[in-house]
N, C-alpha and C positions, 0 to 999 in steps of 0.2 A: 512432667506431663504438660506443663505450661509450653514451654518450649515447642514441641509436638502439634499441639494445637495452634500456636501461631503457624508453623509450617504449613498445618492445613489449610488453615484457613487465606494464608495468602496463595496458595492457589488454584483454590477453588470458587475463591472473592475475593478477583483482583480488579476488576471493575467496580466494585461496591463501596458507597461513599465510609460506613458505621455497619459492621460486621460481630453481633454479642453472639456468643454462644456459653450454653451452660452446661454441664459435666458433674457426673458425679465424681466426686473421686474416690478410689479404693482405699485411700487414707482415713475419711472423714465427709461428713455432707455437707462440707463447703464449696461455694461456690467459684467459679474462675470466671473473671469477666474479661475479654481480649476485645481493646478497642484499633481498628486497622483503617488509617489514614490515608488515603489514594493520595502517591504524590502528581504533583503540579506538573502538567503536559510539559515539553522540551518544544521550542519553539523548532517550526519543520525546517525554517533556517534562518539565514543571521541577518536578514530586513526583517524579518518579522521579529527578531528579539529586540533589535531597535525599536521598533515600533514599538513594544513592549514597553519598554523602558520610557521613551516618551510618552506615553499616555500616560505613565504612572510616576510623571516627574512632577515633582513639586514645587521645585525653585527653577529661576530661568537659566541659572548655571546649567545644569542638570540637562534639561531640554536643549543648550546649544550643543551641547557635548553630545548627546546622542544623534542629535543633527551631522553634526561635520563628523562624526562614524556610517551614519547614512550615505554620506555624500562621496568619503573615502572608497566603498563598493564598486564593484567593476559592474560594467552592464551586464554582465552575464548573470552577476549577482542576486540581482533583482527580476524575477520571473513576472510577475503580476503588478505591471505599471500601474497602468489602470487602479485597482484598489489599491498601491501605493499611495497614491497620490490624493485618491479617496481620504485616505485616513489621514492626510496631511494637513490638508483644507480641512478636515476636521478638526483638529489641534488647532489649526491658525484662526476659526472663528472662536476654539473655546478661550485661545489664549488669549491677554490682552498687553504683554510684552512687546515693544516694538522692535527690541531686536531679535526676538525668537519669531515674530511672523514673518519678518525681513528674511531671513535665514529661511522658514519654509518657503517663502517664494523664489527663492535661487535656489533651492534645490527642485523643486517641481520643475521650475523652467530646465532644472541639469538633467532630473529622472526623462521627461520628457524627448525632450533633445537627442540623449543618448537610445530615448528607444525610436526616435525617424519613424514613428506612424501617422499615418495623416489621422486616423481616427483620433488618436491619442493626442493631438495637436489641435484639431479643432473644438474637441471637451473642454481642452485644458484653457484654453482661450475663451472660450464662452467660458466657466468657472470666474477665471481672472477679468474679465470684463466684469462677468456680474459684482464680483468683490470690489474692483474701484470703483463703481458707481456709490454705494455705499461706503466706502472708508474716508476719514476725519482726518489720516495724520497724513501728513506731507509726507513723511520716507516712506511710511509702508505703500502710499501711493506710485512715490517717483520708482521702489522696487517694482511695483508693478509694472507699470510701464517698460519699464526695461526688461522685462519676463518677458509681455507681451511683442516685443519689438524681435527680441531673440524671436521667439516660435512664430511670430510674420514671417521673417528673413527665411525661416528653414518650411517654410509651407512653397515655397517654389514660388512665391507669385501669385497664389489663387486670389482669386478676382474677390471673389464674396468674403472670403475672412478679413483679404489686407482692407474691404471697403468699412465693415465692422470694425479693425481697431483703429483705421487712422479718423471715424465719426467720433471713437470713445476718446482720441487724442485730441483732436482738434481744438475744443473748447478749453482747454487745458494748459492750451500757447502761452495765452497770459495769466494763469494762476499766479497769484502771489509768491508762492512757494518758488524758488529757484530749482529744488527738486525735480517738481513736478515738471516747470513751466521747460528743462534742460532735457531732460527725458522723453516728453512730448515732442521736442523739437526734433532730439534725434529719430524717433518713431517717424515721425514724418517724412523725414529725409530717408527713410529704408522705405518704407512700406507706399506711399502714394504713387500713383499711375502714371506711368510717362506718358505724357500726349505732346502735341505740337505746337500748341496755343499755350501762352502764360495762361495758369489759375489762379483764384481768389488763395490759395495757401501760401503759392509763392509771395502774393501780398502780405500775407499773415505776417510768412518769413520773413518778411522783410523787414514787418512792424518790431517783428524783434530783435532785429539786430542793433534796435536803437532801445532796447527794455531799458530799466534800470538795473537790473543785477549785470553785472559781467560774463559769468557764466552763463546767463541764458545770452547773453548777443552773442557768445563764443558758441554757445551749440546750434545756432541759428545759424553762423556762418559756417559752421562746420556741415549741416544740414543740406542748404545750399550747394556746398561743392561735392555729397554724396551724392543728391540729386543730380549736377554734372556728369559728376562719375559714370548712372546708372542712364545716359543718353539726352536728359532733360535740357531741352533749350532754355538757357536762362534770360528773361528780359533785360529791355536796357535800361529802365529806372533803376536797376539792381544796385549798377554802378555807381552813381551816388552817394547807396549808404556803403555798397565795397568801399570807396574812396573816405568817406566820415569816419569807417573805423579805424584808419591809416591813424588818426589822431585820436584815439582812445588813450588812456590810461593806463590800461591793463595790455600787458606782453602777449598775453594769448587772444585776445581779440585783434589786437595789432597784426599778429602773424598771419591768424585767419581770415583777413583782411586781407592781407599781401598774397596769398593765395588766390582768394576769388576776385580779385582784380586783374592777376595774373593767367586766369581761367577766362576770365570775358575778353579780355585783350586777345585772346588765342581766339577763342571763339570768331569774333568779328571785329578783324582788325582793320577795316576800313571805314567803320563807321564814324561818321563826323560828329563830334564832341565836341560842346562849347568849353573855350577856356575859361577859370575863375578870372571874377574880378575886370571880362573883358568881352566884349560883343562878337569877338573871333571864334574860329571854330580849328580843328585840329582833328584830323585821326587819333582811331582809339587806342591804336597801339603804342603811337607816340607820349599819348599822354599819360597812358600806363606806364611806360617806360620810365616817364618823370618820376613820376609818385615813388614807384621800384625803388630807383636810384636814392629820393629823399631818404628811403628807409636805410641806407646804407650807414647813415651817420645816429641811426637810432640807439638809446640808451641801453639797451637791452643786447646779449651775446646774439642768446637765439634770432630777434627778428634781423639783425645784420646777416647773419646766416642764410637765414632764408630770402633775403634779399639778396644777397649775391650770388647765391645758388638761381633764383629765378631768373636773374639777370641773360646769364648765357643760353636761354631757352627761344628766349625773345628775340629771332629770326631777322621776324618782318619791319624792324624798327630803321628810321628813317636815317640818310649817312650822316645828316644834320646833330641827329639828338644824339647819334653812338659816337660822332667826335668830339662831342661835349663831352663823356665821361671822361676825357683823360686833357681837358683843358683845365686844369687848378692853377692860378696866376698864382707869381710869388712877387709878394708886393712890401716895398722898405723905402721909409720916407715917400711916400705916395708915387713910387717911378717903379714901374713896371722893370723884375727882376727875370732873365734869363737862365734857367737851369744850368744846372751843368753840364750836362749833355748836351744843351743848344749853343753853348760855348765852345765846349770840343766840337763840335759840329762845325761850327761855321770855321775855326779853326782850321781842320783840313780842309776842306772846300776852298778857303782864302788862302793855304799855305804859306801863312804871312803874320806877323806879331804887327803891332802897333808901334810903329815909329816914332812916334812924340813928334814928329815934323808938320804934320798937316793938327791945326785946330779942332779939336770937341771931334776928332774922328772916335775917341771913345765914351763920347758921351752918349746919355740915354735917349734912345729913338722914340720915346713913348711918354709925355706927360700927361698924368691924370689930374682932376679938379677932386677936393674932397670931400664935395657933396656927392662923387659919383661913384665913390667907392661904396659896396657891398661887404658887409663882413660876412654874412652868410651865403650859404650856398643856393644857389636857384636849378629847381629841376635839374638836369641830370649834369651838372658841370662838375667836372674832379669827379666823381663816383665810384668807379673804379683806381684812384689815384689814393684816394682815402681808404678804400678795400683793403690794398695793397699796403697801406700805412698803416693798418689796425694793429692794437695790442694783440690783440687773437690770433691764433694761426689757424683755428676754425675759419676765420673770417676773410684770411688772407690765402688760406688754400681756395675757398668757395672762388672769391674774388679771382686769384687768375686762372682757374678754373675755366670759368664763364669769360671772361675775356682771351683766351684760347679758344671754345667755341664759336665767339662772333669773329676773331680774328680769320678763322679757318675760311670763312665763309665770304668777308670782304676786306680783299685784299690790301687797301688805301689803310684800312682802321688796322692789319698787322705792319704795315710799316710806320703806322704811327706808336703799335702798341710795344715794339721790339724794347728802344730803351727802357720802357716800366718792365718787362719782364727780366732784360738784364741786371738790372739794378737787385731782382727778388735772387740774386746769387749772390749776394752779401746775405742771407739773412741769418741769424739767428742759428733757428729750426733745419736741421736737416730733413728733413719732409717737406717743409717750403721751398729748400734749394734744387731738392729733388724732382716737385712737382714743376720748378720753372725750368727744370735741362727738359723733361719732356714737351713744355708745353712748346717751345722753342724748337723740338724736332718733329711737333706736328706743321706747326708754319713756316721750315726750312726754306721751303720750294719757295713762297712766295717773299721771304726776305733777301738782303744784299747785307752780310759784315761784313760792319768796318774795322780798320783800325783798334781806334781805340775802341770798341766794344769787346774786338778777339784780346785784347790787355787784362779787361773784367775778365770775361768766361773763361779764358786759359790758366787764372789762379786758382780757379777751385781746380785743378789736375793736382795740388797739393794735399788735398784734404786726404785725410786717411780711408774716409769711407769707400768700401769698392763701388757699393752700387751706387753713389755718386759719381765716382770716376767711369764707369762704364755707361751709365748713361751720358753722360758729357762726350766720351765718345762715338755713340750713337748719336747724338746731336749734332757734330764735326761731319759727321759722314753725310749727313742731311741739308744740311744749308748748304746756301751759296756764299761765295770769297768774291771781295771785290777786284784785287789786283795780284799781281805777284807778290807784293810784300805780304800780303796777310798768307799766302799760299804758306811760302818761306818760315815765318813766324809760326804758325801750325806746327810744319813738320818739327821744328826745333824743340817746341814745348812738349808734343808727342814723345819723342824720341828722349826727351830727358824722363817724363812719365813712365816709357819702360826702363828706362836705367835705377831710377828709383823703388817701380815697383812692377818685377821680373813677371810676378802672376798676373799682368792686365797685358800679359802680350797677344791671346788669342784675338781681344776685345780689339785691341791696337792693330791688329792687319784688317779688321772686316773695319775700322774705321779708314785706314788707309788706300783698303780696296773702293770704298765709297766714295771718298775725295776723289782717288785715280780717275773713275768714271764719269765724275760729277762738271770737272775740269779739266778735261786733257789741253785747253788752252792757255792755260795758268800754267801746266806743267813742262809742257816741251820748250821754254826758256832757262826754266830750273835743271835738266836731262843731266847736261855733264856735269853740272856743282853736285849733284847731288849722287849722280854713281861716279864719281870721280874721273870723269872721261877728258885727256889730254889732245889736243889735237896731233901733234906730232910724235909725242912719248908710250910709248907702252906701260900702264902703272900695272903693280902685281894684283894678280885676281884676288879677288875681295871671298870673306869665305862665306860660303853660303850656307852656314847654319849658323850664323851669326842671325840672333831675332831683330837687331833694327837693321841688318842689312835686306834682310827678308820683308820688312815695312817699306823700305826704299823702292823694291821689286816690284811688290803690289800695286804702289801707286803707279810707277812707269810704266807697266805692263798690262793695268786696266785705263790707263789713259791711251796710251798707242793703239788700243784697240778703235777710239775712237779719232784718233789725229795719225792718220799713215802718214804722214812728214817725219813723224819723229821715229822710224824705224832706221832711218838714215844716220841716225847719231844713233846708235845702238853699236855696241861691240862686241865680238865673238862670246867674249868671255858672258855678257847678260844673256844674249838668245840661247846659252846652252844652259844659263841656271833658269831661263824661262820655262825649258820644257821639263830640267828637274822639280819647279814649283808645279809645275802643271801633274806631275804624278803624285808628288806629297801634298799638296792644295790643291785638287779637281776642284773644289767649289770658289776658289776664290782668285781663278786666274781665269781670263777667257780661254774659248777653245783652240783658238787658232790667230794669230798676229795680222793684218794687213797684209804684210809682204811675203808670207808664210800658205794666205791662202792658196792661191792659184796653182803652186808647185804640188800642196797637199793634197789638192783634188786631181791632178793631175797621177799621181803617184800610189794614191789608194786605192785598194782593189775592192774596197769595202764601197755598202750603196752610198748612192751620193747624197740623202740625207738621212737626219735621225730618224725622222719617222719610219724609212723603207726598214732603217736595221732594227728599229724595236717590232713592224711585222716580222720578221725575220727569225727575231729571237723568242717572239709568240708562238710563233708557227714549229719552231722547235723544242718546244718545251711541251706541247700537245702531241706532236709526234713520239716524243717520251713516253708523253702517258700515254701513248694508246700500244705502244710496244708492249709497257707493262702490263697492261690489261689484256693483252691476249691468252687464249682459254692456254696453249701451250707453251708459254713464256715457262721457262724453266729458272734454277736458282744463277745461271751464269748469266742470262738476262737480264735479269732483275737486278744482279750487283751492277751489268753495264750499264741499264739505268740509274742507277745509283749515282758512278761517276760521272753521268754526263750531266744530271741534275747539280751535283755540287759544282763541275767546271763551272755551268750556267751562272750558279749565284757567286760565284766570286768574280767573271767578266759583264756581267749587266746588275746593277742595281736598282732597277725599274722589278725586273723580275725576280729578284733574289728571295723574298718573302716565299714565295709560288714556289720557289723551286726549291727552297729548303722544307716548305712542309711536304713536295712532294717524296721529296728526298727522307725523309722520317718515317712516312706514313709506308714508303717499301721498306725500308730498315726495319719496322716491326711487320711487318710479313713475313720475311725472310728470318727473323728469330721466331717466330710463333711455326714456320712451318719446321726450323731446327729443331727447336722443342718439340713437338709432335711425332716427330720423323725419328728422333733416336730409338734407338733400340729399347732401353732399358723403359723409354715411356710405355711404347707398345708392350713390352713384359709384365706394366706394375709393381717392376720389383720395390725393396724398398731403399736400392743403393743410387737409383739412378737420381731421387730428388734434391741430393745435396749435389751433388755433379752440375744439376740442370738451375739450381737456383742464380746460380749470376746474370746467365740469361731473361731470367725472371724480371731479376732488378733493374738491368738494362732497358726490358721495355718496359716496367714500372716509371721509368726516368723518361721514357720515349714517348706513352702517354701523357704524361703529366704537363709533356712541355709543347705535344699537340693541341691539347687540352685550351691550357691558359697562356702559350706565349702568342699565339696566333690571334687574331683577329679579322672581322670582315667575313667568315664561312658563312654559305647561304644554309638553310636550313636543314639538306640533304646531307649537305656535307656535315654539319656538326651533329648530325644525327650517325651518322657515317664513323664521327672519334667518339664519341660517348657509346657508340655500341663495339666499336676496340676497346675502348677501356673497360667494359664488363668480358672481352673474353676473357683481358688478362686477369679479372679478380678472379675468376673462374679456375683458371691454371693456377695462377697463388694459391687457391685454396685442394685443389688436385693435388699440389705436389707437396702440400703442408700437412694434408690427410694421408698419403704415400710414404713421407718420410717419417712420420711418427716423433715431428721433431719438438712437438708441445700443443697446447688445448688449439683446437683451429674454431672453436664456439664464437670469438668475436668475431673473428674473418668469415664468418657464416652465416652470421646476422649482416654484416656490414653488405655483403655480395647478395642476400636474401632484400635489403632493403636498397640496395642501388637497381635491382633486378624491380622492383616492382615500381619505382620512381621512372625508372628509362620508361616501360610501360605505360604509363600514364602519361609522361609528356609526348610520346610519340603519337600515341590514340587522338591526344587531345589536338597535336597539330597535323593531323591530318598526313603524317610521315611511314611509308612503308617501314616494317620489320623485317630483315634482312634475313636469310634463312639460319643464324645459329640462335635468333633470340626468339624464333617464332618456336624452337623446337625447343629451346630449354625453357620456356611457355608452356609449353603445351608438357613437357618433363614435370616441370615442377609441381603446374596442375595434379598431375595422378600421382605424387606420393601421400602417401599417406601422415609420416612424420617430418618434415624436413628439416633432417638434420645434418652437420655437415658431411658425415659420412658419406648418405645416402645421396646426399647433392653432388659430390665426388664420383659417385659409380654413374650417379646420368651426366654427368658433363666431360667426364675422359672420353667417352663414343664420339661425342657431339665435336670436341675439340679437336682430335683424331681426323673425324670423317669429312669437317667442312673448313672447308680453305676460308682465307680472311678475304673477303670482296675486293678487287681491284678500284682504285680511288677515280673521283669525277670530280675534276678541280674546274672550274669555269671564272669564279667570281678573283675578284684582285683582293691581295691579303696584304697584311700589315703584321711586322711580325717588333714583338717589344726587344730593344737592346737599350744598351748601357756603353756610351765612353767615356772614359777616366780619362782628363787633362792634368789633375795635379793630386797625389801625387806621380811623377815621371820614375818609370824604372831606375832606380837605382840598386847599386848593391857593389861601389868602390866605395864612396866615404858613409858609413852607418853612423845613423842618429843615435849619438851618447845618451844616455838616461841612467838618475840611480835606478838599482833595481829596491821594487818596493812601491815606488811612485809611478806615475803616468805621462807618459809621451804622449802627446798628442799633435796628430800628421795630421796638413788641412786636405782634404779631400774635397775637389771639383770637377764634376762629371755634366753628362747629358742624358738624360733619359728619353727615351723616343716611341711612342703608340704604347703607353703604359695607361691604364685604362684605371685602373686606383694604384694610388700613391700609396694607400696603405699595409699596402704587402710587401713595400721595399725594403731591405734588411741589405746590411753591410753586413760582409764575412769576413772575420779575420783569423789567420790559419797562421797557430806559431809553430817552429821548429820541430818542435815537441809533436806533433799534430793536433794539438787542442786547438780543437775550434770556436770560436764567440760572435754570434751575432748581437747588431746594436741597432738598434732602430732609430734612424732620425725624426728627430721634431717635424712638424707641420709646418712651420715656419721656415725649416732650412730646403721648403721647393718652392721654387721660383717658375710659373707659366710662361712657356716659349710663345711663337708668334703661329708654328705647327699645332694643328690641335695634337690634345692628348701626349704632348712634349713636356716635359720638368727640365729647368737646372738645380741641381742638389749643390750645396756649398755648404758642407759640415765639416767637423774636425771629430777624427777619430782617435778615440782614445787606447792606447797600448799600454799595458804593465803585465810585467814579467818578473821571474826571482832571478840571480846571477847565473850568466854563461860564463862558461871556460872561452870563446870567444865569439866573436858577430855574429849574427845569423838571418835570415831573411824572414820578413813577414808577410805572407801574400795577403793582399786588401784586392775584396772584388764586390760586386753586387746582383745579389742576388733576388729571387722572387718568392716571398713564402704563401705558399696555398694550401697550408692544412687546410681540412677538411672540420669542423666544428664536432669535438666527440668523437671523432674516428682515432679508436688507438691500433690499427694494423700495420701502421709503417712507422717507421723509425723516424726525427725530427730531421734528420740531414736525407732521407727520402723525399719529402717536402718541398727541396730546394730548387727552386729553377736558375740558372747562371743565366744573367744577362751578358755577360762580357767575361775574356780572360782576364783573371787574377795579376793585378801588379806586385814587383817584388819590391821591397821596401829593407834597406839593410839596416838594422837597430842595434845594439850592444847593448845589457844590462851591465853597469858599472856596482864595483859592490861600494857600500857605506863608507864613508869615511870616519875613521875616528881618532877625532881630535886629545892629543895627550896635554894635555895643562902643566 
């Protein structure tokens, strides 16, 4: 009976706090008392259980903890910022923990923040203003401040709040507190007004950058250069204490020093500044310059860094004070010592040793006194000499770094700067050596190698590294030679580099080709030593797929293009491997010889120049299309367009892109109207959709590679392939429901949700719908259920009745490929391997208009047909000089079990463009080929085992 009545009673008082009821019972006249407890509300969600939990915490553990759960919430999380925040600032007046009110204050400023209301920003501000006027502790303060500096910055600028906190800052410059006084600084430097007059702040600023604490002069000058940042003209007492803090103490006031020194110099680099210690006067930029440089030799890694770093920024600096960087005397027994370099130097130039016959011809040119020797460094003398000599290779990349930038720029200071840079090809650091081959192929043009400098740089061709060796060849291709001997010595050192190392041979012809062009003066005395031309003998033809005979070619054959003398020493035998390089290397032979021209224009029926034949071949590729776009173009038409679009892209490569997607985009017309037009489709029977599915996958394959190989469609047109690509899901799904060949529920969702995505992006840009998607629109609207079935019986009419649009190609297209340099077809001698273990083949390609790198996958297809993709690292693509170009240089890994014998591995690459979620295509559906697959011949070797 008890029982019974509790049931009652809870639900008929379930809102009641104390619930008695009394009963007789048919037992006895005893009573039943039931007492019923309302439980405790469920908070409506998980900020307010937070909140919960914080009001009702006890310890300051406790309250941080539900803090950083607070703070872990997504903004969506939190619905009512507003009374958030309320009840936060409540806590933080009741609490008196300083690091729980610290903690509410970086969270207000985060709740805040994240909800971007101006209402909710200017509360919270006025709130936190009121709160520091009244608060005793330095953190809870300096938090403040940095709360309020946050919600300045994201208020946009408003004139009246940023005027309120940087009043509540200001007096706050020089607090005692480091906190405060570092926080205020940086508030200031966000939030004060830019005008065009110095203020009384900047003075403030300024007063602190000489404070006592470190950190406040550090955020003073850090304050300073945000104020730069945000347009503010900085005065020129500034400089000064910029310059005072150069000699601080402390690493990070030093640096932030070197910065706004570096900022005012830029500023106004003409203004006259007196020198220390002297009644002269000097530009500003000069004398920034000094200061720069001092820091070079500073104790600290970071401010050498950031002094060599600024160094190369600094333009405007006089030719005086930049040839001082790299004047460092070497001084022994007080007489002025001559580098090495200035030895070898006068050396050639003298072409002469020292005879012993004439008196003190090798004595020293230069006596010093020594009182007048200096051991330390004065303004900017050696600066980059010392850079370049640092333990650091931070210090010593910055360093020729920046002396690369000013070299670029005047000329006199790269021919003074070439020996230091040579020298950084001994170093150490392969990153050092590397940084000095390019900096060395930005100031080619304006240096002359010598001799002995080609001695230095042609050693590193030894080193193992490729991309040292290949940039060195890039560097070769870029400078100038002074004579024939250094010509000679080049080719020699080259030419053993490819003997050595066979894969730097592409590297080695566009180095070759670049000499050829750079020197045809140098080269037409070398002509016969180097192709081996007798004047009176006939020597036997040399073979032309020999790679250093093919090096030789390059150089003679882009030289002759610019010295018609030397076609004269030319023999039969080269002018006819001339125009075999010219079909196997279009890019790396000219078009046409000197002596070559006049007959070829004579003789050619083609226009007389490029530009007439690429109108020409414009003009014929629109004529294409518009053949195919004719209302009565039938299926024999559309094939002929077909072949003339692919003739197209195999004889012009300006239009190839254009005329292979034109070439696709009929390919899938012509199978969309196969498919439609068979018999068995018009019947529904349900024999016809295994028959018709290959076709299916074909333009599955045909879409997919309009889709993502292409690039450049203007917006018609890529509205044009995304609404081919829903017929085909359409038909996928027709002939999936037809054949009865398993659930077609995901391919009905998948085509349901591509179908209303087209729709929206289309609306939203403003792009007509074409008439099959206006009408399975408007189809799909009046079903009632749509499911695949019923989407099936409206879309077989629709695909039936309406032909696929004829293409409007206007804009120029880029289309993504792939070539594989290494490995080269083979499949006579196959790579031994045990089986069990891993082969691994280097693979070196070119990737070309590839728009993310990270869809690129290696395929590798063994005998068997089992196929394995491998994804290279981030690190194995290298940026070409082409936008949107990669070089890939990975090694691909093989393992197999034993064959009975060889067999071939095809290696190609590929593009993967799944779709995120989408399971309706197969994982090798996905694939896009960039390039034909190479054959690669391997053998699995079985185990060996050894008998003891």
């Amino acid at each position: 009976m008890a029982a019974v009545l509790k049931k009652r009673a809870l639900a008929e008082y379930s809102h009641s706090q104390t619930v008695t009821a009394d009963q007789e019972s048919a037992a006895g006249p005893s009573v039943k008392k039931v007492r019923l407890t309302r439980r405790s509300e469920q908070p409506s969600t998980q900020a307010e259980g937070y909140l919960q939990i914080l009001q009702r915490a006890k310890t300051s553990r406790e309250s941080l903890q539900a803090l950083t759960s607070l703070a872990e919430l997504s903004p969506a999380q939190v619905e009512d910022v507003g009374g958030v925040v309320r009840r936060l600032l409540e806590v933080f007046s009741r609490d008196q923990e300083t690091a729980v009110r610290c903690a509410v204050l970086r969270l207000v400023q985060q709740l805040v923040s994240a909800a971007g209301e101006r209402a909710h920003l200017a509360s919270a501000a006025d709130e936190l203003t009121a709160l520091l006027e009244r608060e005793t502790s330095s953190s809870v303060a300096g938090q403040c401040l940095s709360a309020l500096s946050e919600l300045g910055a994201l208020s946009g600028g408003e004139a009246r709040l940023s005027a309120r906190l940087v009043a509540a800052a200001r007096p706050r410059l020089s607090h005692a507190s480091h906190q405060v006084a570092a926080r205020a600084a940086a508030l200031l430097g966000r939030l004060l007004p830019v005008s065009p007059q110095p203020t009384d702040d900047l003075t403030q600023l300024g007063e602190a950058t000489r404070a006592q604490d470190p950190r406040v002069r550090c955020a003073a000058l850090q304050a300073l250069l945000t104020l730069h940042g945000r347009g503010l003209s900085l005065g020129g007492p500034l400089y000064a204490d910029a310059v005072a803090a150069l000699r601080d103490d402390y690493e990070s006031v030093r640096e932030a020093g070197l910065q706004l020194v570096h900022v005012l110099a830029q500023t106004a680099p003409e203004r006259l500044v007196p020198l220390a210690e002297s009644d002269q006067t000097v530009r500003l930029v000069d004398d920034a310059f000094g200061h720069i440089c001092n820091a070079i030799n500073d104790l600290s890694v970071r401010v050498r860094v950031r002094a060599a770093t600024l160094l190369g920024s600094m333009t405007a600096v006089s030719t005086k004070f930049l040839e001082q960087t790299l004047d460092k005397k070497l001084m022994s027994n007080m007489r002025r010592k001559r580098s090495g370099h200035e030895r070898l130097r006068t050396l050639v130039v003298r072409g002469e040793w020292s005879s012993g016959k004439k008196w003190g011809d090798d004595a020293p040119k230069e006596q010093l006194q020594a009182d007048t020797v200096s051991l330390m460094s004065s303004g900017a003398c050696g600066a980059f000499v010392h850079g370049l000599e640092d333990e650091f290779l931070e210090v010593r990349s910055a360093a020729l770094e920046s002396m690369t930038e000013l070299a670029t720029l005047h000329p006199h200071f790269a021919e003074m700067s070439l020996d230091f840079i040579v020298d950084m090809f001994n170093d150490e650091i392969a990153e050092v050596r590397l940084r000095a081959v390019d900096s060395l192929s930005r100031i080619g043009q304006m240096i002359t190698l010598r001799e002995d400098q080609l001695d230095e740089i042609l050693a590193v061709l030894e080193v193992y590294s490729i991309d040292t060796r290949e940039g060195l060849h890039r560097m070769l291709g870029d400078c100038r030679l002074g004579n024939t001997d250094s010509l000679k010595l080049c080719v020699e050192k080259l030419l053993k580099n490819l003997k050595r190392y066979p894969q730097d041979k592409r590297s080695l012809w566009r180095c070759f080709q670049r000499m050829g062009a750079a020197h045809p003066d140098l080269v037409l005395p070398l002509v016969p030593s180097l192709l081996h031309i007798h004047p009176y003998f006939q020597l036997p033809e040399q073979d032309v797929q020999d790679p250093a005979y093919v090096c030789i070619l390059l150089l003679v054959m882009n030289a002759a293009a610019g010295s018609p003398t030397m076609m004269a020493l030319l023999d039969d035998n080269t002018r006819r491997h001339f125009l075999y390089l010219r079909d196997t290397l279009p890019g790396m032979v000219p078009d046409r010889l000197p002596g070559q021209a006049a007959a070829a224009a004579a003789a050619a029926p083609s226009p007389s120049t490029p530009a007439a034949a690429r109108d020409n071949a414009a003009e014929f590729l629109q004529s294409v299309l518009r053949r195919a776009a004719e209302p009565g173009a039938g299926r024999a038409a559309l094939e002929q367009c077909r072949r003339d679009l692919d003739r197209l892209a195999q004889i012009d490569s300006a239009l190839s892109a254009r005329a292979q997607f034109a070439s696709t985009y009929i390919h899938c017309q012509l199978l969309m109207a196969q498919v439609t037009g068979d018999a068995s489709w018009r019947a529904g029977t349900a024999a016809g959709p295994a028959r018709l599915q290959t076709s299916a996958d074909t333009l599955t394959a045909l879409t997919l590679r309009l889709q993502h190989r292409f690039s450049g469609l203007e917006a018609d047109e890529w509205a044009a392939v995304r609404q081919l690509r829903l017929r085909l899901l359409a038909l996928r799904l027709v002939l999936q429901v037809r054949g009865r060949t398993g659930s077609a529920l995901a391919l009905g969702e998948h085509f349901l949700e591509q179908a209303q995505q087209l729709e929206r992006h289309l609306v939203d840009g403003g792009q007509p719908l074409d008439a099959f998607t206006e009408a399975l629109v408007r189809g799909l609207e009046a079903l009632e259920e749509r499911k695949a079935g019923a989407m099936a019986r409206v879309l077989a009419p629709l695909l039936t009745d309406i032909p696929v649009p004829p293409l409007r190609l206007r804009s120029p297209l880029t289309q993504a490929e792939a070539v594989i340099f290494e490995p080269r077809q083979e499949t006579e001698h196959p790579q031994k391997f045990t089986a069990g273990l891993v082969l691994g083949i280097p693979l070196d390609c070119e990737l070309r208009h590839v728009s993310d790198v990270s869809q690129v996958r290696l395929r590798v297809q063994y005998p068997d047909q089992r196929a394995q993709l491998v994804l290279p690292r981030a690190t194995d693509f290298r940026p070409l000089d082409e936008p949107a170009s990669y070089r890939l240089r990975t090694t691909v890994l093989v393992s197999h079990q034993v064959w009975s014998e060889d067999g071939e591995v095809e290696i190609s690459v590929v593009l993967d463009v799944k779709e995120p979620g989408c399971k309706v295509l197969r994982q090798e559906d996905w694939l896009i080929a960039l390039c034909d697959a190479v054959r690669v011949a391997v053998q699995p070797r079985a185990v060996r085992r050894n008998v003891i």
